[in-house]
C-alpha positions in Angstrom: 17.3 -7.9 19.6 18.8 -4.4 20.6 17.3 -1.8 19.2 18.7 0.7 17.4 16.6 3.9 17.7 18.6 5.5 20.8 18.0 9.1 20.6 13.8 8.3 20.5 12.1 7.8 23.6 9.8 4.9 23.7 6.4 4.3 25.3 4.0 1.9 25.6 0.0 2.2 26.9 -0.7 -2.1 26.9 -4.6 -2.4 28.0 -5.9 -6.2 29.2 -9.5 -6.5 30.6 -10.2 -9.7 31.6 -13.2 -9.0 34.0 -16.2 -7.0 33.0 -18.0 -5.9 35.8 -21.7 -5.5 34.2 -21.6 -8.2 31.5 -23.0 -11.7 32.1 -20.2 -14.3 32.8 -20.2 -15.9 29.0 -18.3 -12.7 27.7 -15.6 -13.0 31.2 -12.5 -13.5 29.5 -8.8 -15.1 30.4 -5.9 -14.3 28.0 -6.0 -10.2 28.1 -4.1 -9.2 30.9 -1.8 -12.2 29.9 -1.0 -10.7 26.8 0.1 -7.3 28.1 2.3 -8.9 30.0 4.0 -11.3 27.7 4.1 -7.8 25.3 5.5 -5.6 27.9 8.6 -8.0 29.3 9.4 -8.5 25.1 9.0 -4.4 24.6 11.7 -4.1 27.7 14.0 -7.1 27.1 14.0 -7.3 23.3 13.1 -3.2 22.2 14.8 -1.7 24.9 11.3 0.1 26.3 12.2 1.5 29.9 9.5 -0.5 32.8 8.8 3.6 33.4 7.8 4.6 29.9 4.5 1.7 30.0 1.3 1.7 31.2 -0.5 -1.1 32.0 -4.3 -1.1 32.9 -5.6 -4.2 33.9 -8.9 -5.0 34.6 -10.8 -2.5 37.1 -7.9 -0.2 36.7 -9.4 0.1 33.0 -12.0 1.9 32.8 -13.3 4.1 30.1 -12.1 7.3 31.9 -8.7 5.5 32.8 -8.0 4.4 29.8 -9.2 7.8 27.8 -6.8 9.9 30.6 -3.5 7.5 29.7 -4.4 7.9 26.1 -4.4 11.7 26.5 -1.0 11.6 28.5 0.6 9.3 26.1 0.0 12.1 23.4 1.0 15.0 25.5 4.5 12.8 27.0 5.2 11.5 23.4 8.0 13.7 21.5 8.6 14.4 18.2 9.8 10.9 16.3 9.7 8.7 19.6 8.6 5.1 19.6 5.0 4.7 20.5 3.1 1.2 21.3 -0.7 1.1 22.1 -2.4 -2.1 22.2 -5.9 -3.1 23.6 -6.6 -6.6 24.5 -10.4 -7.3 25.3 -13.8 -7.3 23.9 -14.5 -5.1 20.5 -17.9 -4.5 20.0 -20.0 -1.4 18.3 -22.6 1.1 19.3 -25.1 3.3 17.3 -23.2 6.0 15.9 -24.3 9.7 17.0 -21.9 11.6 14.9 -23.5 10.3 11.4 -20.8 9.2 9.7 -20.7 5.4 9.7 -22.8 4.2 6.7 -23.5 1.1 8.8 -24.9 3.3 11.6 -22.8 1.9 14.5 -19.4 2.6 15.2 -17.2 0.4 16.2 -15.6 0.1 19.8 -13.4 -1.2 22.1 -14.9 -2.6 26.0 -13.9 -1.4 29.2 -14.4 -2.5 32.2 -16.8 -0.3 33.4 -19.3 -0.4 29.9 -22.5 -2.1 30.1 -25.1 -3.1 28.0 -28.8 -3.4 28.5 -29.8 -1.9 31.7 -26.0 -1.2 32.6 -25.2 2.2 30.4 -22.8 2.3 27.3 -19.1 3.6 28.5 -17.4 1.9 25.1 -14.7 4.0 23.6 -15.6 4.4 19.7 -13.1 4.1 16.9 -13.6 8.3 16.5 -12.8 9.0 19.6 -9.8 6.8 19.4 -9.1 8.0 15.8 -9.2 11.8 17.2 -6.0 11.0 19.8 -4.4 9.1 17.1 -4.4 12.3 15.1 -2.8 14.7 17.6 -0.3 12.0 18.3 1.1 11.5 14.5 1.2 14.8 14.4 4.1 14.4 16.5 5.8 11.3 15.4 5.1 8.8 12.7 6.1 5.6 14.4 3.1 4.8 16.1 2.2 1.1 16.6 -1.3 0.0 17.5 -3.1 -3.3 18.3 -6.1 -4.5 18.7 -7.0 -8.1 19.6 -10.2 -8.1 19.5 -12.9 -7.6 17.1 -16.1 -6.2 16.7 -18.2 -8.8 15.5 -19.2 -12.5 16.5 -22.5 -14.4 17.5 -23.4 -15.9 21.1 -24.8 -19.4 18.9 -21.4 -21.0 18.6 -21.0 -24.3 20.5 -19.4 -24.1 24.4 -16.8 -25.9 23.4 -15.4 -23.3 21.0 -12.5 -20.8 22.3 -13.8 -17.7 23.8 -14.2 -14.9 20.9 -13.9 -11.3 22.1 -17.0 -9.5 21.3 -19.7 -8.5 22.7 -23.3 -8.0 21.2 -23.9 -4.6 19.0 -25.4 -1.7 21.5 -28.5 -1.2 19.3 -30.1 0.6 21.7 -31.8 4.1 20.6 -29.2 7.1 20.1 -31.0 9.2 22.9 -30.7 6.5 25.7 -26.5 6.6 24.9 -24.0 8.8 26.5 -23.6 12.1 24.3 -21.3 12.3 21.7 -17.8 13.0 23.1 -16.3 13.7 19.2 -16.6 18.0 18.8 -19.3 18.6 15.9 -16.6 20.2 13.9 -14.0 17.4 13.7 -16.8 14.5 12.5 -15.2 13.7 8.9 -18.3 14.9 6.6 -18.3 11.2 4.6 -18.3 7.9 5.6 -14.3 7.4 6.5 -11.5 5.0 4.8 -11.7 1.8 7.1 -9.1 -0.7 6.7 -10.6 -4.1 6.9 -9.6 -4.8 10.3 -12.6 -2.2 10.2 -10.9 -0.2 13.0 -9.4 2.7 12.1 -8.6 4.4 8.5 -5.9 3.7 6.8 -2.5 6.0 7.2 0.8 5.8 6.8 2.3 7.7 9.7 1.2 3.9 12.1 1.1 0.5 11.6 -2.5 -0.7 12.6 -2.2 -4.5 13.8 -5.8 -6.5 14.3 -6.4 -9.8 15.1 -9.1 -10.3 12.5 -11.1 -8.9 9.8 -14.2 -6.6 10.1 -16.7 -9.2 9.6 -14.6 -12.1 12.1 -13.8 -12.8 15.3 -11.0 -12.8 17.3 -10.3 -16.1 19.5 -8.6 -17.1 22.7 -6.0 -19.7 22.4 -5.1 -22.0 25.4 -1.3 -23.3 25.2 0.0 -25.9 27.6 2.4 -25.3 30.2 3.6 -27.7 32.5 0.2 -29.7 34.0 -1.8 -26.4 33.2 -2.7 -24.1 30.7 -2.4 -20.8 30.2 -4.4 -18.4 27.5 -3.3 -15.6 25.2 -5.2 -14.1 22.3 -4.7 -16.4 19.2 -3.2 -13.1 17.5 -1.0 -12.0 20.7 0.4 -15.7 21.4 1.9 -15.9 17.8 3.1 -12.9 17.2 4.9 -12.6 20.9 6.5 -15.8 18.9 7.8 -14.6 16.6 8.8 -11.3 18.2 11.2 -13.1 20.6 12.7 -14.7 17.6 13.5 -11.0 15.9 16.8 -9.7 14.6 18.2 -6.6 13.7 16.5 -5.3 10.3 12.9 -7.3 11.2 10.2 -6.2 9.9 6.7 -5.4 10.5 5.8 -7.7 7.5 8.1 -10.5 8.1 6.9 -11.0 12.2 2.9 -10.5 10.9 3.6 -12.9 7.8 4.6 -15.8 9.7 2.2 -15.1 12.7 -1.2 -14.3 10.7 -0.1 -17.9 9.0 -0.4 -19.4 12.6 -3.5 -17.8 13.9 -5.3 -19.0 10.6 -4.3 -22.6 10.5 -5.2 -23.0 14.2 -8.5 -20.7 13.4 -10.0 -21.0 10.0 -12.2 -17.9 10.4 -9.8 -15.4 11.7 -7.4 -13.5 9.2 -5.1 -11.1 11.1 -4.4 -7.5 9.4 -2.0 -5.4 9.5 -2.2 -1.7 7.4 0.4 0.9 7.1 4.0 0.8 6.9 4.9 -2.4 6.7 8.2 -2.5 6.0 9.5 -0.8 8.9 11.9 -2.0 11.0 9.9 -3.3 14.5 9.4 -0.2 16.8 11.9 1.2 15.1 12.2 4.4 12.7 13.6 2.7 9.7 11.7 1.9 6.5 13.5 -1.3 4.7 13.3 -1.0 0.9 11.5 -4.3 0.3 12.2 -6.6 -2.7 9.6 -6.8 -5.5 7.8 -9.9 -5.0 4.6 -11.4 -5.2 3.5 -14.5 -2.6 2.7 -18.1 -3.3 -0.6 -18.5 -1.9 -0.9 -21.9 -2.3 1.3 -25.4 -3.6 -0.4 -28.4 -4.8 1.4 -31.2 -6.4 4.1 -29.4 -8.7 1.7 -26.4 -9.8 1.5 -23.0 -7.0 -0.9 -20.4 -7.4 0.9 -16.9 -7.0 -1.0 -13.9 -5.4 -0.7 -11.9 -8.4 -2.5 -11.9 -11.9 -3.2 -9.7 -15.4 -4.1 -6.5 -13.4 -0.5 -6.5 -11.8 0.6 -7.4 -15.5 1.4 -10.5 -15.0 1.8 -12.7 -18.3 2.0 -16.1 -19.2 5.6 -17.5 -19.8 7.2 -15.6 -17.4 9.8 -17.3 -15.1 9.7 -16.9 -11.5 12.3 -17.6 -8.8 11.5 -18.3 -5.4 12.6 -17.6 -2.3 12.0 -18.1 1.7 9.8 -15.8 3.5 12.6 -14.3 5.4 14.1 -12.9 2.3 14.2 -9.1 2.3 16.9 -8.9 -0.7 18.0 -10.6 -3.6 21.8 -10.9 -4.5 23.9 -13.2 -6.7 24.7 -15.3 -3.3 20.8 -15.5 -2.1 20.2 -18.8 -1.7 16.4 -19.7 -4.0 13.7 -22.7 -3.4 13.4 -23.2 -6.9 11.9 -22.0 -10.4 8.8 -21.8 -11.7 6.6 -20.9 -14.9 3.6 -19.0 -15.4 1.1 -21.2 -17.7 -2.2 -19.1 -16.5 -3.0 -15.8 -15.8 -6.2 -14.9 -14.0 -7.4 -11.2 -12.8 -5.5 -10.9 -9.9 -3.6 -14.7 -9.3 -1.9 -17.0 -11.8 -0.9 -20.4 -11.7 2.4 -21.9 -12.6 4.1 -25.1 -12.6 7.2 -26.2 -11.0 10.6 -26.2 -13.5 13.3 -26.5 -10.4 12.8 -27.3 -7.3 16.0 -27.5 -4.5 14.3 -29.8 -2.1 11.3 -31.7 -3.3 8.6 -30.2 -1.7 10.3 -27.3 -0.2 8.2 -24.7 -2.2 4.9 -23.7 -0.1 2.6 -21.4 0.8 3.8 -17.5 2.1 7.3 -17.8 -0.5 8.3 -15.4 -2.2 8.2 -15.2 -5.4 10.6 -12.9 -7.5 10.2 -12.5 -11.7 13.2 -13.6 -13.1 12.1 -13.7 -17.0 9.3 -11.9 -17.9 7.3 -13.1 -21.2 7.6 -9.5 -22.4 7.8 -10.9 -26.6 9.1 -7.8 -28.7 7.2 -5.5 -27.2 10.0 -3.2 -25.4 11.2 -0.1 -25.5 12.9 0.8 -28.6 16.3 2.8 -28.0 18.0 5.0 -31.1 21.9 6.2 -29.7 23.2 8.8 -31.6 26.9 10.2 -30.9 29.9 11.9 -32.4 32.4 9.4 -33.2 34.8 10.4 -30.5 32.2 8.8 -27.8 31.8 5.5 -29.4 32.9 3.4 -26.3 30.3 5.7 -23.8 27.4 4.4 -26.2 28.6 0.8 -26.8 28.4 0.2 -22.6 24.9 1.5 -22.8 24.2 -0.2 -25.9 25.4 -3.3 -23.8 23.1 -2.8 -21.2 20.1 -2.3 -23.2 20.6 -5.1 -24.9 20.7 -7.3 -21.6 17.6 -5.9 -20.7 14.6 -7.4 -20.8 12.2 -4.4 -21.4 14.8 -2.8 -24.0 15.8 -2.9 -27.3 18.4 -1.2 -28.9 17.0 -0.1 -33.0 18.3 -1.2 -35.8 19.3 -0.2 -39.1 16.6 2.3 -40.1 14.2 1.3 -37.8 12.1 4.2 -36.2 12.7 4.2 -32.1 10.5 5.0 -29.4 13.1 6.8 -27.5 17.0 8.4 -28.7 19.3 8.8 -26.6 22.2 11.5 -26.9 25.6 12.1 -26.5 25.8 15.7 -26.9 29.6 17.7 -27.0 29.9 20.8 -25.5 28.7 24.0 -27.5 28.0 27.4 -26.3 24.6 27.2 -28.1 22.0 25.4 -30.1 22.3 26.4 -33.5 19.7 25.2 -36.6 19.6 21.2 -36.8 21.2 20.3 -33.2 20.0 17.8 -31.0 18.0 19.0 -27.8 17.9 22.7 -28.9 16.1 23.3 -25.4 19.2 22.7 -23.5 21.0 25.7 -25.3 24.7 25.7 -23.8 26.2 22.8 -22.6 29.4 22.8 -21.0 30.4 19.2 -20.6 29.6 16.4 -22.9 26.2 15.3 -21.9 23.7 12.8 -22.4 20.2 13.6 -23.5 17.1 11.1 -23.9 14.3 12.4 -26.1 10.6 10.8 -27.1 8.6 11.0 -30.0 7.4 14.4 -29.4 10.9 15.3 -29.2 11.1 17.0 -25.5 13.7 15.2 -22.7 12.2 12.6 -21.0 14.1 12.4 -17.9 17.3 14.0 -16.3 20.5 15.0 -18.8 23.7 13.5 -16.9 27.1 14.1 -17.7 28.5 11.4 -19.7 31.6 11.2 -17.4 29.9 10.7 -14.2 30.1 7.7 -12.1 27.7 4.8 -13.2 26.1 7.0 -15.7 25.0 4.4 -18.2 23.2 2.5 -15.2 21.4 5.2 -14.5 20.4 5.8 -18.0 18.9 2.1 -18.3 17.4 2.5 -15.3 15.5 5.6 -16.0 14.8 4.1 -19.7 12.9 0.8 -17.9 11.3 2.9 -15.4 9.6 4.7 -18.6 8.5 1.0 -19.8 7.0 0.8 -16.7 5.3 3.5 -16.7 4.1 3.1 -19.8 2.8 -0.3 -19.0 1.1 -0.1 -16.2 -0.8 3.2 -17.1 -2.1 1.1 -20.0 -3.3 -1.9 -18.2 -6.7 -2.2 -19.4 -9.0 -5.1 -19.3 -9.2 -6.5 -23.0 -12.3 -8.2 -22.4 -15.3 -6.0 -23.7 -17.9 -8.8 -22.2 -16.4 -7.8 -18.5 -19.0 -7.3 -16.1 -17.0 -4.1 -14.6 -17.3 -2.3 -17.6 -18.9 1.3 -17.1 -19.9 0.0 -13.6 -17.5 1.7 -11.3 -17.2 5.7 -11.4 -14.1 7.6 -10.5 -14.4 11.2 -10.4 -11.7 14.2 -9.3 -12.9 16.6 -6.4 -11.2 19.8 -5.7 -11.6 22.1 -2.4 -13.2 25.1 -2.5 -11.7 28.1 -0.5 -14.4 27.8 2.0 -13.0 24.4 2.7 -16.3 22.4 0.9 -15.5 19.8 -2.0 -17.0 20.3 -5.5 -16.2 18.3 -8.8 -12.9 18.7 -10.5 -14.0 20.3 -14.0 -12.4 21.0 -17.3 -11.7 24.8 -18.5 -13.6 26.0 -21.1 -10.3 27.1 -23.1 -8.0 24.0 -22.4 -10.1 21.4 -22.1 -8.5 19.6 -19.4 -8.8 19.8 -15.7 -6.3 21.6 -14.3 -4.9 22.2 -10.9 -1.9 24.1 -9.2 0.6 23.8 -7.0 -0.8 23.8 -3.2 -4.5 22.8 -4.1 -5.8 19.9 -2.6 -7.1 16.9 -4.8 -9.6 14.3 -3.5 -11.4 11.2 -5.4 -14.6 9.6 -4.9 -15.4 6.3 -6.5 -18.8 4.7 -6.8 -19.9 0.9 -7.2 -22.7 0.8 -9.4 -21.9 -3.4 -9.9 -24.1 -5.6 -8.0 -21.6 -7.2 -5.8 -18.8 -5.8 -3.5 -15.6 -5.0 -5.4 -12.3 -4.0 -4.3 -10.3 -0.8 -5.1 -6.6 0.6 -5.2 -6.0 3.9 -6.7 -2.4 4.3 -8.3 -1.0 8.2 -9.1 1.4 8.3 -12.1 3.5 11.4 -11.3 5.0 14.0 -12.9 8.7 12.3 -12.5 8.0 8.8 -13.7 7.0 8.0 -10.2 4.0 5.5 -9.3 2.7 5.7 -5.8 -0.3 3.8 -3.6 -3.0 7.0 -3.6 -5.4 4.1 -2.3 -5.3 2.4 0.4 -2.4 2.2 2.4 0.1 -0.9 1.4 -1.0 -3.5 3.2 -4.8 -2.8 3.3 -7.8 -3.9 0.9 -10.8 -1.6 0.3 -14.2 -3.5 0.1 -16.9 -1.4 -1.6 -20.7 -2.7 -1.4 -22.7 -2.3 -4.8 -24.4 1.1 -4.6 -21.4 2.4 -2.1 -19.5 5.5 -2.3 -15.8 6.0 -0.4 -14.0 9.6 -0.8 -9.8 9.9 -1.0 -8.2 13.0 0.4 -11.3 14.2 1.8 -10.8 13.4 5.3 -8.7 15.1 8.2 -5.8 13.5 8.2 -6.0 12.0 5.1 -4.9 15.3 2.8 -3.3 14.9 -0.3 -1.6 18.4 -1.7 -0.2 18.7 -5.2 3.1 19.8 -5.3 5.8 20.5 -8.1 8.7 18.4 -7.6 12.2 19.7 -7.1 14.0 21.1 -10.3 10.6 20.8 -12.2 11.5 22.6 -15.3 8.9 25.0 -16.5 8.5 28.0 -18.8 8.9 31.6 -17.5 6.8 32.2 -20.6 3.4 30.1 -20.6 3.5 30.6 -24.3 7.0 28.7 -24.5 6.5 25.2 -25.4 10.0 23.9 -25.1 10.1 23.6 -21.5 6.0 23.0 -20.3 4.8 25.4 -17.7 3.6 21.8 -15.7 2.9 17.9 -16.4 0.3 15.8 -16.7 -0.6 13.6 -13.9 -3.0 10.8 -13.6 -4.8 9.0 -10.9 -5.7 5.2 -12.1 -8.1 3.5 -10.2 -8.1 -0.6 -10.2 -11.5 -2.4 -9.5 -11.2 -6.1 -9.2 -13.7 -8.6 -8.0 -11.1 -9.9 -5.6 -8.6 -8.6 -2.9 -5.4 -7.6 -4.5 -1.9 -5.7 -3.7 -0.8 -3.5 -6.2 2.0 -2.0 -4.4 4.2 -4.4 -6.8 3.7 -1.6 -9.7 4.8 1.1 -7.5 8.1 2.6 -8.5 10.8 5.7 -7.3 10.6 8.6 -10.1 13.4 9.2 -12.4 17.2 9.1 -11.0 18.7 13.3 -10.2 16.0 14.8 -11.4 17.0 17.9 -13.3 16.9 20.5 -16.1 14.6 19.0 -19.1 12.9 16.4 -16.8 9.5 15.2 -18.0 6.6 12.4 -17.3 7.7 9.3 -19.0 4.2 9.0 -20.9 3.2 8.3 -24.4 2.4 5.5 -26.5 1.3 3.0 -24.7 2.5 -0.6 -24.9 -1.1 -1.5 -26.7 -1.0 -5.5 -26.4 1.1 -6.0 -23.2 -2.0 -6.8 -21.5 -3.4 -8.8 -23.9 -0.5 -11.0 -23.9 -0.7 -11.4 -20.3 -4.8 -13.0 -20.8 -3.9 -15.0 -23.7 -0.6 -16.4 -22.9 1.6 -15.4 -26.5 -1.5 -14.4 -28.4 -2.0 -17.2 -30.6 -5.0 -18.5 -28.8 -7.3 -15.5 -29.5 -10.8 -17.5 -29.1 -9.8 -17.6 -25.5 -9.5 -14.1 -25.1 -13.5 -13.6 -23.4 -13.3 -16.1 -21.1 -12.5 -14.7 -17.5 -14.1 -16.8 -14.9 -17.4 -15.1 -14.2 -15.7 -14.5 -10.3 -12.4 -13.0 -11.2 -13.1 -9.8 -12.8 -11.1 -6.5 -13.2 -11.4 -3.2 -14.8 -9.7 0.2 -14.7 -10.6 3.9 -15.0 -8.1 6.8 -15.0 -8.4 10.6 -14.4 -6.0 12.6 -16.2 -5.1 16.5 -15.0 -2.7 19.2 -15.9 -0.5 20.4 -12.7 0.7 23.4 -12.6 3.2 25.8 -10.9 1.6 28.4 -8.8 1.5 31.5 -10.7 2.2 30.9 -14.0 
């Protein structure tokens, strides 16, 4: 594969310790230093990394101060947007945390050569001190890959004849008989910080974090035959390099880890490989790769699948789905697809759904992709009025043509009230008594307008003589349906034992730089913020077992982004547990007004709002789930009368998507006990600065 980014310079730290001088001979390992070498001849033949841009450290040239100093030169070398690789190979392992701000009390660490443990003294690198580096360096560039094949936890009672796992035994040995804290007093994050769980770092989205396991697994070493010997990799290391080698142009992050977390697992029951951050970016590279919508198959048997998404993605039963390979990034007319199939039951986060067409018998498995193809929406879609003068009848029959092959649209009949009206508007030099839009005054070209209920613009005016403008149109008009729907996914069930059990609360900074509860004026009522303030979240599990959480923001221009956590990553949070969002260095999240924003000169003028109202949703489920399927761009050339597409929600969509079409409504309670899901959102006005 030749690589495309030719104007970034590209470096690589690759770290293998095999040998541990002061650990007893069951933690010596084989496959490290292997694995930096099978990593740095594919970063130089396939990615184009010069031999004079890598470090290796191998064994007793890895030491804690070795590998600290080539970490330190690796951020000082690195330029802005160059191609950065660090990957550690060896034992993980943790230590008792001095800084106070693991809520485990250790922190987690990687091994070097020279660390010890009982009588030997602690030279382990921790996951702050690793975390600090990480944060000078994506200050210059954003395409930062790390891995780590090893983990930081295990047991020593596992049978000899089990692959070597690389860990080594917690240093639980008092703080004052460790090494002082190397991590300045003033950059320890002041709450516990946003682990991924590979448990190593927290989450961001300026690197891709690959780990061979999870927080609580182990990582294994995996012997492969060559010749009449064998030669060992880490399980993680050995299948990825695999599938690296068989990399083309446009590869992903997520297509390589896909296929290779699939291998490590069947091989190793008890080791799920993660991988957090920006996925979809092409390998070492600097381009992001628009992925296609689609949920996974997560597993096939007989002709029913199960499909990794469920009534908190808003899922609902009836819906057709098409499927595709795994090495599908896009769908087109010419896309080949491995069949059809039909939701018949929808769970919190999965569903199950039986096989209507199927190419090859058989050929539909686990890690497909799954794409929606009819969605059981029922009548509830958006309503669309047009309204034109006669002279632009063939402008609104091609968008009443596309509405009415849309499946979230409708186009209103004959005296029937509609959610949404959509104008063609001739020019006028004003708005006189009765006109549509008055708010848009003058218009110099025939223009079309969308308007709500409350009668304001809902998204952009576009000329009705501009290139594909009745596309854009419908695709504004079911980006509002999807708004709409998945700020009203609720859990129906009032018996759900999430209910009231998981707090969400806004947090806004102080001047002094502290944190204090986001409160509502006296005189509005709401909570309001302005442009350039910093926002944070914290979220409490008052349930009695771990849950997990995503936060979703529903922005000002019809726009749904991830808040929490990074695509990719699932946040585990133990009953009585408490995680903060925005709160950490690094991990900032600043309000802003976006481009072309209209607002009032005059606070008092209520045709064109001074702000919008934002909302930050959190989803608590019972099990892991992705919910970067609801995530959607804001509305298309955003401009003069732009608004959030909110209002009425679509009440029942979620109801249909528990009880099939409704007309089973006894069934409406009964969630599996293990499978339960619940929202909260936080609603706040935004402001521009100075109004």
């Amino acid at each position: 594969m030749t690589d495309s980014t030719n104007d970034q310079d590209k470096w690589a730290l690759l770290i293998g310790i095999n040998k541990y001088a002061k650990l007893a001979a069951r933690y010596q390992l084989n496959g490290c230093v292997n694995d930096t070498k099978v990593m740095a001849g594919i970063l130089h033949s396939n990615f184009g990394f010069p031999t004079d841009n890598m470090t290796l450290l191998w064994d007793e040239d890895a030491t804690r101060d070795a590998i600290l100093a080539a970490m330190d030169d690796l951020v000082e070398r690195a330029g802005e947007n160059d191609i950065v690789v660090i990957q550690y190979s060896g034992h993980g392992s943790q230590m008792r945390d001095r800084e106070g701000d693991e809520p485990d009390g250790f922190d987690e660490t990687i091994v070097p050569y020279d660390s010890g443990r009982g009588r030997h003294p602690n030279r382990d690198i921790t996951d702050d001190e690793i975390y600090m580096r990480l944060v000078k360096l994506t200050d210059t560039t954003p395409f930062v890959t790390l891995g780590f094949d090893c983990c930081h936890s295990g047991t020593i009672s596992r049978d000899p004849f089990g692959a070597n796992s690389r860990w080594v035994e917690p240093d639980e040995r008092p703080i004052e008989e460790l090494p002082p804290s190397p991590v300045p007093a003033e950059v320890v994050p002041a709450v516990s910080r946003d682990l991924g769980p590979s448990g190593w770092l927290p989450r961001g989205e300026r690197y891709v974090l690959i780990a061979g396991c999870r927080d609580e697994e182990s990582s294994y070493e995996h012997h492969v035959r060559q010749g009449d010997g064998t030669v060992t990799h880490g399980a993680l290391t050995y299948f990825l390099s695999q599938e690296l080698l068989k990399a083309g142009a446009g590869t992903t992050y997520r297509d390589v880890f896909e296929r290779a977390s699939a291998q490590v697992t069947a091989n190793y029951s008890r080791q799920h490989p993660q991988m957090e951050g920006a996925r979809d970016r092409e390998l070492f590279g600097v381009r992001d790769i628009e992925p296609m919508r689609f949920v996974p198959v997560t597993q096939r048997r007989g002709d029913g699948v199960t499909l990794g998404a469920g009534a908190a993605h808003g899922v609902t039963a009836g819906s057709e789905w098409a499927v595709y390979s795994q090495s599908v990034k896009q769908v087109t007319d010419d896309t080949p697809r491995l069949g059809l199939v039909e939701v018949n039951r929808v769970q919190a986060t999965t569903s199950q759904a039986g096989v209507v067409e199927e190419d090859v018998a058989g050929i539909i498995m686990e890690n497909a992709r799954a794409v929606e193809e009819a969605h059981s929406y029922g009548e509830m879609r958006l309503i669309v009025d047009i309204q034109m003068p006669d002279a632009y009848q063939a402008a609104a029959a091609a968008l009443a043509d596309l509405i009415e092959a849309s499946p979230l649209l409708r186009q209103a009949e004959d005296g029937e009230a509609g959610d949404a009206r959509a104008y063609i508007i001739a020019p006028r030099d004003d708005a006189g008594e009765g006109d549509p839009v008055p708010q848009l005054n003058e218009i110099t070209e025939a223009s079309w307008a969308v308007v709500g209920q409350d009668g304001r613009l809902m998204m952009p005016t576009h000329a009705v003589n501009e290139a594909g403008v009745v596309g854009i149109l419908r695709d504004n008009l079911e980006r509002v349906v999807r708004y709409r729907k998945a700020l009203s996914l609720t859990n129906p069930n009032p018996d759900s034992r999430l209910n009231g059990k998981v707090e969400f609360r806004l947090k806004r900074q102080k001047p002094d730089g502290t944190w204090e509860m986001a409160e509502a004026e006296d005189e509005s009522g709401q909570i309001v913020f302005e442009e350039g303030d910093r926002i944070a979240c914290e979220i409490v599990n008052r349930h009695s077992a771990p849950i997990y959480v995503s936060v979703l923001d529903f922005g000002l221009t019809g726009a749904i982004s991830l808040l929490h956590p990074v695509a990719g990553a699932s946040e585990q949070l133990v009953p009585g547990g408490s995680i903060q969002v925005g709160v950490r260095a690094g991990d900032e999240v600043e309000l802003y007004m976006p481009d072309n924003f209209p607002y009032a000169p005059d606070p008092t003028d209520d045709q064109q709002p001074a702000g919008g109202a934002e909302t930050f949703k959190l989803f608590a489920t019972t099990h892991e789930a992705d919910f970067s399927r609801l995530v959607q761009k804001g509305y298309r050339a955003i401009g003069l009368g732009q608004a959030k597409g909110a209002g009425t929600p679509l009440g029942e969509l979620l109801g249909m998507a528990l009880t099939g079409h409704g007309t089973r409504e006894a069934r409406r309670n009964r969630v599996p006990p293990d499978a339960e899901w619940t929202t909260v959102a936080r609603s706040f006005v935004l402001r521009r600065s100075g109004l």
